[in-house]
C-alpha positions in Angstrom: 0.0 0.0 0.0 1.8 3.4 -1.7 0.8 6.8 -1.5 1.4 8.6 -4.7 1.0 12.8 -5.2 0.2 12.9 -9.0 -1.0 16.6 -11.1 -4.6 17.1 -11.5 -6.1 16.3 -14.7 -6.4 19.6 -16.8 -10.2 20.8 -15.7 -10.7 18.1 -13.5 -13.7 19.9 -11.6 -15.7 19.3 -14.8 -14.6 16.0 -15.6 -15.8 14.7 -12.3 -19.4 16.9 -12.6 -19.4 15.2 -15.9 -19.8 11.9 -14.0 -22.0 13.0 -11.4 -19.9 14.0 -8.3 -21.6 17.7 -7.9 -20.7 18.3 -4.1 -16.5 18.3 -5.0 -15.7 21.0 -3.2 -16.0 22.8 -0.4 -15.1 26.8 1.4 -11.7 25.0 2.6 -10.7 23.4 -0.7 -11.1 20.4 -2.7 -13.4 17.2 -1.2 -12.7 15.4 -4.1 -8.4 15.0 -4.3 -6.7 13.6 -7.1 -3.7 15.5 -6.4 -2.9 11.9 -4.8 -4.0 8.3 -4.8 -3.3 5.0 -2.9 -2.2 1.7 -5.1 -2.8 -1.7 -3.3 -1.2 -5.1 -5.0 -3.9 -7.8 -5.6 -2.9 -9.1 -2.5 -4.1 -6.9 -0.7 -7.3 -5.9 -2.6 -8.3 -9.7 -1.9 -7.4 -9.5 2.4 -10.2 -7.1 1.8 -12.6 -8.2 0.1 -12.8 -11.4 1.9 -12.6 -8.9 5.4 -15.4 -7.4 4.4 -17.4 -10.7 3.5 -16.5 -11.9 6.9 -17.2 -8.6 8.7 -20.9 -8.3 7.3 -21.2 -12.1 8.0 -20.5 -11.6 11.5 -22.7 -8.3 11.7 -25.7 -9.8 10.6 -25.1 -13.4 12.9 -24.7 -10.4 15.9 -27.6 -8.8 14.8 -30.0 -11.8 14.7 -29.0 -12.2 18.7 -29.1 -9.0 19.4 -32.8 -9.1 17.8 -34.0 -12.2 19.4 -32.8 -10.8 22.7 -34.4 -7.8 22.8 -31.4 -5.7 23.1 -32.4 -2.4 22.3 -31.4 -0.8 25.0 -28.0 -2.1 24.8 -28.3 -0.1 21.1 -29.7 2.8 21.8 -32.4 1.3 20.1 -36.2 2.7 21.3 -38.4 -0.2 22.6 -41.3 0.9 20.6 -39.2 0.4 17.5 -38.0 -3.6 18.6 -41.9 -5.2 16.5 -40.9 -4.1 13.5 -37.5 -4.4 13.5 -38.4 -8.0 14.4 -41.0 -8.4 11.9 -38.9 -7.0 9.2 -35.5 -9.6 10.1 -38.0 -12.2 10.2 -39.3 -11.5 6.4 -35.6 -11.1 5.5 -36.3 -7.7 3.9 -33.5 -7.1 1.5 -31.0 -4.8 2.1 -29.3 -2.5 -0.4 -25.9 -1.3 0.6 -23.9 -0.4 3.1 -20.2 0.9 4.0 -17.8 -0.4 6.5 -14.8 2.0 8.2 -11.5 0.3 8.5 -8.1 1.0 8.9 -5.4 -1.1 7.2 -2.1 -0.5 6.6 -1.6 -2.8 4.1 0.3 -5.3 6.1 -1.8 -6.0 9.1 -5.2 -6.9 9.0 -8.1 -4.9 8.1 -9.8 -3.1 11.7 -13.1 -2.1 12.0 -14.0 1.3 13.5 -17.4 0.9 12.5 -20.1 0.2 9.8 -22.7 2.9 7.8 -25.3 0.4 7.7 -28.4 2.0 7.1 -27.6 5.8 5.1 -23.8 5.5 3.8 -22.5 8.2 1.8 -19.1 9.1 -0.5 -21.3 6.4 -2.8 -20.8 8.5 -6.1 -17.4 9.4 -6.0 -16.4 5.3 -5.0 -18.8 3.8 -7.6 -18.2 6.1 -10.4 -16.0 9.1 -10.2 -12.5 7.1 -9.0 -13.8 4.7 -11.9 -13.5 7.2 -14.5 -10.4 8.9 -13.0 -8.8 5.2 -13.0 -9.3 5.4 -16.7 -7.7 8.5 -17.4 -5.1 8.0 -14.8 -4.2 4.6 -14.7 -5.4 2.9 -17.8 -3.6 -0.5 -17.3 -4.8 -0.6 -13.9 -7.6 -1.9 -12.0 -9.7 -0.7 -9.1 -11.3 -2.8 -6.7 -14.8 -1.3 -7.8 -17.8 -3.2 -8.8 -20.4 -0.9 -6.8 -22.5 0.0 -10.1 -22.4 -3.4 -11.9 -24.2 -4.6 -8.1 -26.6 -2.0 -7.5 -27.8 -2.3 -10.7 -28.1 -5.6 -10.1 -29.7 -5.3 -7.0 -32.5 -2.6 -8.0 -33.4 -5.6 -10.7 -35.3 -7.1 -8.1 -37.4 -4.4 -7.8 -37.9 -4.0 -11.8 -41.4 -3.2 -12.4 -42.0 -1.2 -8.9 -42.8 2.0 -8.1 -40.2 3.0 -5.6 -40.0 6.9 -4.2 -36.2 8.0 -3.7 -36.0 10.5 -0.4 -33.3 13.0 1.3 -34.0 16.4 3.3 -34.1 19.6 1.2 -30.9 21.6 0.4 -28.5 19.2 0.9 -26.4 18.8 -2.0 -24.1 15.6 -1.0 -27.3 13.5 -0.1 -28.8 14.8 -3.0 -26.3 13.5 -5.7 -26.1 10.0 -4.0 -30.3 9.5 -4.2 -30.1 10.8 -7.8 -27.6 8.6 -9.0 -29.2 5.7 -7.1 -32.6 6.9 -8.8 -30.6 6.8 -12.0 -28.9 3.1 -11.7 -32.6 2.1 -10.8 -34.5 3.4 -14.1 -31.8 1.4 -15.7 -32.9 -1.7 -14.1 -36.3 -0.9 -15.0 -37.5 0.5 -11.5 -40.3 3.5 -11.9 -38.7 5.8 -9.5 -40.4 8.9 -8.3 -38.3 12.1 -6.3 -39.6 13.0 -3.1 -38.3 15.4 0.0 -38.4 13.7 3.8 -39.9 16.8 5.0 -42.8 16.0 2.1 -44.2 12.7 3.4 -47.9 12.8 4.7 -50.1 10.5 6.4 -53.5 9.6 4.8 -55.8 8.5 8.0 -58.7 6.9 5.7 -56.4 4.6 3.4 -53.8 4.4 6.3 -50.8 4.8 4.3 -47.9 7.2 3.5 -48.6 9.5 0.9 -46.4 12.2 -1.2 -47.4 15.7 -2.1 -49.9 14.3 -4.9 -51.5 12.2 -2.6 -49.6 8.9 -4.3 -49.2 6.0 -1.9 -45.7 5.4 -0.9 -45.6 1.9 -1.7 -41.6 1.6 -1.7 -39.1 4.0 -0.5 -35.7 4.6 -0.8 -34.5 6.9 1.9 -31.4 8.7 2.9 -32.8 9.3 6.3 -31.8 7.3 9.4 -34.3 5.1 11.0 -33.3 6.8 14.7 -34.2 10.5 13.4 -37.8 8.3 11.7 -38.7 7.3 15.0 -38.4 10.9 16.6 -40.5 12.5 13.6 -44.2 13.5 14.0 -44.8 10.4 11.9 -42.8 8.1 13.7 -45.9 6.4 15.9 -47.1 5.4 12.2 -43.9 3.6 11.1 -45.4 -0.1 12.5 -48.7 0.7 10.7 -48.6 1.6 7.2 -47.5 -0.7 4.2 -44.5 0.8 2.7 -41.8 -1.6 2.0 -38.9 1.3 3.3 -34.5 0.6 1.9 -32.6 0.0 3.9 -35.9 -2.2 6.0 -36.5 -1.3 9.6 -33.5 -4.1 10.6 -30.7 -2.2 9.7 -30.9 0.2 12.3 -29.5 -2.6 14.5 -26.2 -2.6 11.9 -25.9 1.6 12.1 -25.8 1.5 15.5 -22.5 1.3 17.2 -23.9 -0.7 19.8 -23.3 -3.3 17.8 -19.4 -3.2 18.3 -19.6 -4.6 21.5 -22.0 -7.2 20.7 -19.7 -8.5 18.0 -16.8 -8.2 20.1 -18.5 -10.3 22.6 -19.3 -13.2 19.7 -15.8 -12.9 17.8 -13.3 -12.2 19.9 -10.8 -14.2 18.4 -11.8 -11.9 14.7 -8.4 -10.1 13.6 -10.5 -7.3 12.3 -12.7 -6.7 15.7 -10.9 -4.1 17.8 -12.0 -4.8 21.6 -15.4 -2.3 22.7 -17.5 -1.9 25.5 -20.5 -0.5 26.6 -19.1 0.1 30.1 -16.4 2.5 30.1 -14.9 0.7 33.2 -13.8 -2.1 30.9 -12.5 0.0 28.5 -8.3 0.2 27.7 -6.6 3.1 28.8 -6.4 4.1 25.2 -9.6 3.8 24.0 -11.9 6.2 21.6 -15.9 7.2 22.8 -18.0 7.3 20.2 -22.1 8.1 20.4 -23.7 4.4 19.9 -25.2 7.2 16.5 -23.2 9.7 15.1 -22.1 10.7 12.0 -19.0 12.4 10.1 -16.5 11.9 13.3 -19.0 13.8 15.3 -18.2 14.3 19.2 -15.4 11.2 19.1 -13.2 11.2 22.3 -10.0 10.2 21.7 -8.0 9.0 25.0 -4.5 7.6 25.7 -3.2 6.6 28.9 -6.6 7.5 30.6 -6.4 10.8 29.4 -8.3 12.7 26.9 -6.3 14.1 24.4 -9.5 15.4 22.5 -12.3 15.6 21.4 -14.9 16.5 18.1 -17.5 18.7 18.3 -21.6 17.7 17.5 -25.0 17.3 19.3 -24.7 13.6 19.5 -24.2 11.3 22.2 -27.5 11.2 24.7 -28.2 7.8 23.7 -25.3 6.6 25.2 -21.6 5.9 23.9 -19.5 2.7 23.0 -15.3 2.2 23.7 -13.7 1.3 21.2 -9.5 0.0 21.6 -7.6 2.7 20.0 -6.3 2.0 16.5 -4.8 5.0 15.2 -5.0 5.4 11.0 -1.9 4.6 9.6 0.3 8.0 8.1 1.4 8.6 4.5 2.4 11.6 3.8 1.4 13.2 7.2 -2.4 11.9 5.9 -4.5 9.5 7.5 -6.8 6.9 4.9 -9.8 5.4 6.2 -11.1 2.7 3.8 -14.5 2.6 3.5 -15.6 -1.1 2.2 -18.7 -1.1 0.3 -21.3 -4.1 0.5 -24.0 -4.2 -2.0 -26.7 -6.8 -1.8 -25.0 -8.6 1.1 -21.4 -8.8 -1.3 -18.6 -7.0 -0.9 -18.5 -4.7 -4.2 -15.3 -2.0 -3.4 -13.0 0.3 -2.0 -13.6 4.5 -1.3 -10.3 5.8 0.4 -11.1 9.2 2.8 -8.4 11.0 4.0 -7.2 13.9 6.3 -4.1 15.2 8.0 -6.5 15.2 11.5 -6.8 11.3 13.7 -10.7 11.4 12.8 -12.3 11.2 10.1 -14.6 14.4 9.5 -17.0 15.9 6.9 -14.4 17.8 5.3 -12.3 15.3 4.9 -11.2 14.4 1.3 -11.7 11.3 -0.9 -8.9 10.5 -2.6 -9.1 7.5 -5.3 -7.2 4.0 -5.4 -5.8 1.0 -8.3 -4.3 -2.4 -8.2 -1.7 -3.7 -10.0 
């Protein structure tokens, strides 16, 4: 595993628009970077592709006993979500995608920090973007990258449906990720339809969700995590109504962090589980808090020697917090990658590399793309 600094293409904010990637930039610089890139040997590629087969095997055997025991609590889960969580593992709802954190150096195993089960994003840039750059760039390469070819597949099984694709308003990354997954579905023959979160009604007398023409929301994508669902005006409805929601009701169990101890306490003999607790008492003396839901390295406590050497800033972190033993990212380059391993359809379908010159991973930090030789 090599970091390289390489020039810009010539016009390179175009090219990647070109493909899709609209949020690639930001008031502090670039978000997308392809002033560098990371090459991997096939190797390596294949320690993590089968890591992240193995990781989202052991995630979904931890989340069928964290489900038949009722552990909500222990997840930060709200008891009057656990029926149809239930209901939807017991119908095996399909799930679409999801994104696992690691950190690898490319000599030691893969470690998980944690896995974007239920509303991952940087989807765009990993699935197409780096794709296209690859071409330019590294012609006689490859990538490990078959996230379109799979969600393609994927939306297949929903040829034929009417399926409503959802985000908030006026926010331009979750907006390019639902309109290219609105796009690879018309391909596969889906009948999508946009909608806006903050658009969804209830109709009483046909007990169902409804959009702003009064359509029944018979599928729905949405980009909008089940614990903020619960909490909505419309939350006490979610056990009641019909539509089929993606990612189903289940996943919240796989988004929350909660989880990490529960798979710690299954596999601790896994070389890509790093040790976490719920009780901080437990915890090693370097150890990093993190909300059992938070997003973008939000309000992450980072502590060595029983001492906390800091800490991000958010508005997470009242439903309680995990401890995680400290991995620190690797450093090329005075940067720190965190891979981000996609599944797609319960396979392991690529890599997105995020980087930044700070420990944790934040919402400015910048993408920067990968090959194989």
């Amino acid at each position: 595993m090599k970091r390289h600094s390489l020039p810009p293409r010539e016009n390179w904010a175009q090219i990647v628009e070109s493909t899709g990637l609209s949020y690639h930039s930001h008031d502090e610089g670039p978000y997308w970077d392809e002033s560098a890139c990371y090459e991997f040997d096939r190797a390596q590629i294949t320690e993590l592709e089968k890591a992240a087969r193995t990781m989202h095997q052991m995630c979904r055997e931890a989340a069928g006993e964290a489900i038949a025991q009722g552990w909500w609590h222990r997840l930060g889960i709200p008891e009057r979500a656990g029926e149809l969580i239930t209901s939807s593992w017991d119908r095996d709802e399909p799930s679409l995608y999801g994104r696992f954190d690691v950190i690898y150096d490319g000599k030691s195993p893969p470690k998980l920090l944690e896995y974007n089960a239920d509303t991952p994003t940087s989807l765009v840039e990993a699935s197409v973007t780096q794709w296209f750059w690859l071409q330019d760039q590294r012609p006689n390469a490859d990538q490990f990258n078959s996230i379109h070819e799979k969600l393609l597949e994927a939306w297949r099984a929903w040829s034929g449906k009417h399926v409503h694709f959802g985000c908030v308003k006026n926010h331009p990354e979750d907006e390019q990720t639902v309109l290219y997954l609105r796009d690879v579905s018309l391909q596969a023959g889906v009948q999508s339809l946009p909608l806006f979160m903050e658009d969804i009604g209830w109709d009483t007398s046909r007990g169902v969700f409804i959009d702003l023409q009064d359509r029944p929301i018979e599928h729905c994508f949405k980009l909008y995590p089940w614990e903020w669902m619960w909490d909505e005006e419309f939350g006490t409805r979610l056990g009641l109504g019909t539509t089929r929601w993606v990612e189903p009701p289940w996943k919240l169990v796989l988004s929350s962090k909660g989880l990490l101890p529960v798979l710690w306490e299954l596999f601790p003999q896994s070389p890509y589980l790093l040790p976490a607790y719920a009780d901080q008492r437990r915890a090693d003396v370097n150890h990093v808090r993190k909300p059992l839901f938070s997003r973008e390295g939000a309000n992450v406590r980072w502590v060595e020697n029983a001492q906390v050497v800091f800490e991000t800033p958010g508005s997470y972190g009242d439903e309680g917090y995990v401890h995680q033993t400290l991995c620190p990212p690797p450093k090329f380059d005075g940067c720190h990658p965190v891979l981000g391993l996609w599944i797609v359809a319960d396979q392991p379908a690529g890599m997105g590399i995020r980087e930044d010159r700070a420990l944790v991973t934040g919402n400015l930090s910048r993408f920067v793309p990968h090959y194989f030789n």
